[in-house]
C-alpha positions as CSV (number, residue, x, y, z in Angstrom):
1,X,0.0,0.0,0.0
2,X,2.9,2.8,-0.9
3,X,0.6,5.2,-2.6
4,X,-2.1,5.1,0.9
5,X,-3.3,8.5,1.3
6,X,-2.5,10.0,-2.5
7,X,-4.9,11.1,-4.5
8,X,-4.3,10.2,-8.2
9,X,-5.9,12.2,-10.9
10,X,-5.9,10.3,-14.1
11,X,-7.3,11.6,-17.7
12,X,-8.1,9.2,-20.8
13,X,-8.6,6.6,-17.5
14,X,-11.8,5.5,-19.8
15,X,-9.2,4.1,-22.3
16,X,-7.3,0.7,-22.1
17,X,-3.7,2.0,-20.9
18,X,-5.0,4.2,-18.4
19,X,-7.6,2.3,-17.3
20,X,-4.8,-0.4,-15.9
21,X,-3.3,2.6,-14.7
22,X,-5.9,3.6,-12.3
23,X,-6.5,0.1,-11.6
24,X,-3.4,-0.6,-10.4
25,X,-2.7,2.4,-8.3
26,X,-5.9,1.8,-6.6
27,X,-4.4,-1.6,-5.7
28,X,-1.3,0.2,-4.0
29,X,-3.7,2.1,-2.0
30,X,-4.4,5.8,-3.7
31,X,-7.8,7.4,-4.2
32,X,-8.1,7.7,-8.2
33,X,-9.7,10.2,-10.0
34,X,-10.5,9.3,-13.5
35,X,-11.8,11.6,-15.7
36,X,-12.4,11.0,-19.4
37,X,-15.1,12.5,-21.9
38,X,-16.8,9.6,-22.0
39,X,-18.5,9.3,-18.8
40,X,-19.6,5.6,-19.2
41,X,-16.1,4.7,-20.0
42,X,-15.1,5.7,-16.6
43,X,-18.3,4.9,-14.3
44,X,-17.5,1.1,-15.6
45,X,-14.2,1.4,-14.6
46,X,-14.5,2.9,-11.0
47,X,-17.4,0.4,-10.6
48,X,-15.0,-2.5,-11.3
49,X,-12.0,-0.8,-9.3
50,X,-14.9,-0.1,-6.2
51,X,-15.7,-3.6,-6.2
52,X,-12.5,-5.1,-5.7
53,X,-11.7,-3.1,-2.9
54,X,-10.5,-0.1,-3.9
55,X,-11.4,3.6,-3.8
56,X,-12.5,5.4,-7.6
57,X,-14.5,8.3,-8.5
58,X,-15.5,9.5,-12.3
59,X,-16.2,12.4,-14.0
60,X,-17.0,13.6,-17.1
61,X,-14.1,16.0,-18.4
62,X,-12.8,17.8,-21.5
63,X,-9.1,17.9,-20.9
64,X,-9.3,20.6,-24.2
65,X,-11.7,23.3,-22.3
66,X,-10.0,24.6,-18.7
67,X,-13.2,26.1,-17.4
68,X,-14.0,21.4,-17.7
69,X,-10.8,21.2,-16.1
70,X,-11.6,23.8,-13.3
71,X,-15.1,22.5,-12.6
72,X,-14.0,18.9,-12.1
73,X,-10.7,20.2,-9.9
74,X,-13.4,21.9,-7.7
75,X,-15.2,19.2,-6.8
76,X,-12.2,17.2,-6.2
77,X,-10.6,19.4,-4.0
78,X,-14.4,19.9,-2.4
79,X,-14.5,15.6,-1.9
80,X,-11.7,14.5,-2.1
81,X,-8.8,16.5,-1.2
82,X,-5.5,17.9,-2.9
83,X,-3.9,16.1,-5.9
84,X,-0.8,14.3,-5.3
85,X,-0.4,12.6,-8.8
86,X,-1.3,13.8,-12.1
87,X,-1.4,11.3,-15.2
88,X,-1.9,13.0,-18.2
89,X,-3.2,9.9,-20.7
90,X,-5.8,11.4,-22.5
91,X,-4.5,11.5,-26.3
92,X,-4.1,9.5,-29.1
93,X,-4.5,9.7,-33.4
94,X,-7.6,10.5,-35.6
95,X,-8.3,8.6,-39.1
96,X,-9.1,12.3,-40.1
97,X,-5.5,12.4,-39.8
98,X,-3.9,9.8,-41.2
99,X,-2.9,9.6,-44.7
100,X,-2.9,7.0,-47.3
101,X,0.5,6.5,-48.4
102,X,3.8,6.1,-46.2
103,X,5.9,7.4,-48.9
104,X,5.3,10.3,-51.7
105,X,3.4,8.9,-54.7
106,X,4.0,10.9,-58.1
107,X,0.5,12.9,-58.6
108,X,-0.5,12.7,-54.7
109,X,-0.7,16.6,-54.9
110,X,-3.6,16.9,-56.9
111,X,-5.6,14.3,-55.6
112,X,-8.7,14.5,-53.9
113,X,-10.1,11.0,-53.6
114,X,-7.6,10.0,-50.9
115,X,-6.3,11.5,-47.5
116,X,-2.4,12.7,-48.9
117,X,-0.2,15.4,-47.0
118,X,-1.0,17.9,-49.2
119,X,-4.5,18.1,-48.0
120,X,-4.5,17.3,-44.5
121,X,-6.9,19.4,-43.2
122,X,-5.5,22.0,-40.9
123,X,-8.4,22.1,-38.3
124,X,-8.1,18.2,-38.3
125,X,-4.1,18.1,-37.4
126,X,-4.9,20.9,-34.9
127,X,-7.1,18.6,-32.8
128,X,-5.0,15.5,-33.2
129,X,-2.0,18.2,-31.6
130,X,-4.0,19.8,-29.9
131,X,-5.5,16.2,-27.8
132,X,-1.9,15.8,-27.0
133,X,-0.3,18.6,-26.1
134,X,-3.2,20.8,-25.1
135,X,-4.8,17.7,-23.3
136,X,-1.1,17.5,-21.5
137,X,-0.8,21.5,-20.9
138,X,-4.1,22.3,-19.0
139,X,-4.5,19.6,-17.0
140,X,-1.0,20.4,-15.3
141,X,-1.9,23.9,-15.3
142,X,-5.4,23.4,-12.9
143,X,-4.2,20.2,-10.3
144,X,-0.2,21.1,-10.2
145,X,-1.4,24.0,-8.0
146,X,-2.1,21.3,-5.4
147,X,1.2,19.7,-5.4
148,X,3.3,23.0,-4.9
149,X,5.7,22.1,-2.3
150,X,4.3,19.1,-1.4
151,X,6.3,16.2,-3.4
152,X,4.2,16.2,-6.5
153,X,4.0,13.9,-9.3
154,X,3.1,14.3,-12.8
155,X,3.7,11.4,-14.9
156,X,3.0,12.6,-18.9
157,X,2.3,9.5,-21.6
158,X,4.6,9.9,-25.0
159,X,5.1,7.6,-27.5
160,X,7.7,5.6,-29.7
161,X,6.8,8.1,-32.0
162,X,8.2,10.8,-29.7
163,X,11.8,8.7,-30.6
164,X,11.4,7.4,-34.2
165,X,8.1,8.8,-36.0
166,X,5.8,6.4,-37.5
167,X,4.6,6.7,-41.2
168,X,1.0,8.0,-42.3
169,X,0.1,9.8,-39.1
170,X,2.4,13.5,-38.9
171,X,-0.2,15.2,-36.2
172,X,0.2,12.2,-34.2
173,X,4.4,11.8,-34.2
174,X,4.5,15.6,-34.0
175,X,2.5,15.9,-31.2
176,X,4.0,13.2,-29.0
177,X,7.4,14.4,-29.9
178,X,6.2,17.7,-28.3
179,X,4.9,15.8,-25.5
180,X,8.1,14.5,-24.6
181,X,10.2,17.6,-25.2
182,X,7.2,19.7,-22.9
183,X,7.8,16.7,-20.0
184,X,11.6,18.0,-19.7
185,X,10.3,21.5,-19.5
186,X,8.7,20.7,-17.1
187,X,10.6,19.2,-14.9
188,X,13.0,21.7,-15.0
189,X,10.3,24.5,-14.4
190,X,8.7,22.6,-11.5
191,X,12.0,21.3,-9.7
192,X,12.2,24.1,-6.8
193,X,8.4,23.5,-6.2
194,X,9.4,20.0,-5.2
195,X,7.2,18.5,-8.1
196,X,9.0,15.6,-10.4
197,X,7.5,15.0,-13.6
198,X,8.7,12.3,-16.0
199,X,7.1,10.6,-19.5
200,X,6.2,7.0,-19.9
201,X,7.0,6.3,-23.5
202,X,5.0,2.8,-24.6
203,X,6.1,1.1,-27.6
204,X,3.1,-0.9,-29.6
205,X,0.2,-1.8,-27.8
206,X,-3.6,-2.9,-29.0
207,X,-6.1,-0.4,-27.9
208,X,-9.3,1.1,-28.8
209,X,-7.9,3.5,-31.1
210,X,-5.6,1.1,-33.0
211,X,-7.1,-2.1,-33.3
212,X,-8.6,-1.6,-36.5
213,X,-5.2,-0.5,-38.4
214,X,-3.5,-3.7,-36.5
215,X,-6.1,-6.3,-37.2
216,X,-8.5,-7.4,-40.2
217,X,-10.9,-10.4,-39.2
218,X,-9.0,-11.3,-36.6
219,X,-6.1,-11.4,-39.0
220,X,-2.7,-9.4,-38.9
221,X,-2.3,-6.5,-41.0
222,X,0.7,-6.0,-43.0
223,X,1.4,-3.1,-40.5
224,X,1.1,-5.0,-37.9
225,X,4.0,-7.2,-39.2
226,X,6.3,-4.2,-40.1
227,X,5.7,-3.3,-36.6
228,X,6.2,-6.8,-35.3
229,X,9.7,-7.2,-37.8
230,X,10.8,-4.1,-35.8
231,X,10.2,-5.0,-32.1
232,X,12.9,-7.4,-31.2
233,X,10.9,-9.0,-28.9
234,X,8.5,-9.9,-31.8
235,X,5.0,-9.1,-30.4
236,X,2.7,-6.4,-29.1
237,X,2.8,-5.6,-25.7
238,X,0.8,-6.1,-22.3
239,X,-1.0,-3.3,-20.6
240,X,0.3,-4.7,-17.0
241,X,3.9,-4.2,-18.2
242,X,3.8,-0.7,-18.4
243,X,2.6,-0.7,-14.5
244,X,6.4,-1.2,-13.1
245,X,7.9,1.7,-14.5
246,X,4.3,3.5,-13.4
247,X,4.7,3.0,-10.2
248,X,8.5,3.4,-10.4
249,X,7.8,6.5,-11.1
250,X,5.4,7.1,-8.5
251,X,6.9,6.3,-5.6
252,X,9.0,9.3,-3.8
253,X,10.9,6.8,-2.1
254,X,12.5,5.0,-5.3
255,X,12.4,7.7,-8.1
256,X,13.3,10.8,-5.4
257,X,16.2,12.0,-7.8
258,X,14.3,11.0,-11.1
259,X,13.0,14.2,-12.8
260,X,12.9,14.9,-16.8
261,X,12.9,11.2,-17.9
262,X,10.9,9.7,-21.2
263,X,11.3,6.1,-20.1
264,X,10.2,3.6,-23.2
265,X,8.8,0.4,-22.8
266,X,8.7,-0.8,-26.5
267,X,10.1,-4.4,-26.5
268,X,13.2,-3.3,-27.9
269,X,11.6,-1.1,-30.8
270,X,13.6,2.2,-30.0
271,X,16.9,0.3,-29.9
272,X,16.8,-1.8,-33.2
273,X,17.7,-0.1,-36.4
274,X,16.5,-2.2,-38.8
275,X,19.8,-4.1,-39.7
């Protein structure tokens, strides 16, 4: 029970990643917050946390509109008490912006029947950035005021993407990329407050959002096998294996000097070149 007595806030905790998230600090003893947009997504998961002993609450939230953000930290604060970890996990891509082709095809400029670079919409990469960044930015902006001096934490998800970007999705690899370069700033900002904050980079994992460009019928897609041929350990990995280095990072104890960090779990992915 290391985290007994911390309150955990948690956004995107309605998704698959964060939703092990919340369940396993709930395990260790915290109070978890989760707020996602979809309000159903969380009730089910503080429902399942509640009933196996731990303590969860959920609210609706729109990490992209601070007045959300302020109306949710007030009734935290109100029931709850002060934040003492902050995971910032609501994110991800948007088939409005992913594009067709991983590589220039001759005549991709004038076409209209496909999604190509050339017309991405702008409004359309904006929100894929904006999810990520943004949904980092004000989120720490509203609970950090409650850690101030009191041994904060403020663990940030990035992305393999952040390291090597991946074809067909540019909003996506830019954003997390930013991600990652905003955790270090960060850290460096919030270091006389006493607050650490560090990224959790995760390599290739099946969620929600992905599942339909990984799998076909049940069936392997050929970017799932590109991905696979470049993950030395050869296969996708587990949402419980991203919980070690979560609650490494965590606990003030074990991590006390760790501040600024993009730590990847990616089966190898960011290591291997290819040859």
């Amino acid at each position: 029970m290391k985290l007994e007595n911390k309150l955990a806030v948690i956004t995107g905790a309605g998704g698959v990643l964060c939703s092990a998230f919340a369940r396993e600090l709930a395990k260790n003893g915290a109070c978890v917050i989760l707020l996602d947009i979809c309000k159903d997504a969380v009730d089910a998961v503080a429902k399942e946390i509640c009933e196996d002993g731990g303590k969860a609450y959920a609210y609706a939230c729109d990490v992209l509109n601070k007045a959300s953000l302020e109306a949710v930290h007030g009734e935290v604060l109100k029931a709850h008490g002060k934040c003492n970890i902050l995971i910032n996990g609501a994110g991800g891509n948007n088939p409005r912006c992913t594009i067709a082709h991983e590589y220039y095809e001759a005549g991709e400029e004038t076409r209209e029947d496909i999604k190509t670079f050339f017309n991405l919409d702008k409004d359309d990469f904006g929100f894929v950035f904006d999810l990520n960044l943004m949904g980092t930015l004000l989120p720490t902006q509203v609970f950090s005021t409650d850690m101030i001096d009191n041994d904060g934490v403020i663990i940030n998800v990035s992305s393999m993407n952040a390291f090597r970007p991946l074809t067909k999705i540019p909003a996506y690899s830019s954003a997390k990329s930013a991600v990652s370069n905003f955790t270090m700033w960060l850290a460096v900002h919030f270091a006389s407050a006493k607050i650490r904050v560090n990224a959790i980079a995760p390599g290739f994992f099946v969620t929600k959002q992905n599942e339909a460009l990984l799998f076909q019928d049940g069936k392997p897609t050929a970017r799932t096998e590109k991905i696979l041929r470049a993950t030395p350990m050869g296969r996708f990995g587990k949402p419980e294996e991203l919980l070690g280095t979560l609650m490494w990072l965590c606990d003030n104890d074990a991590s006390s000097f760790v501040t600024g960090i993009v730590v990847p779990v990616d089966g190898g992915f960011s290591a291997y070149s290819g040859v």
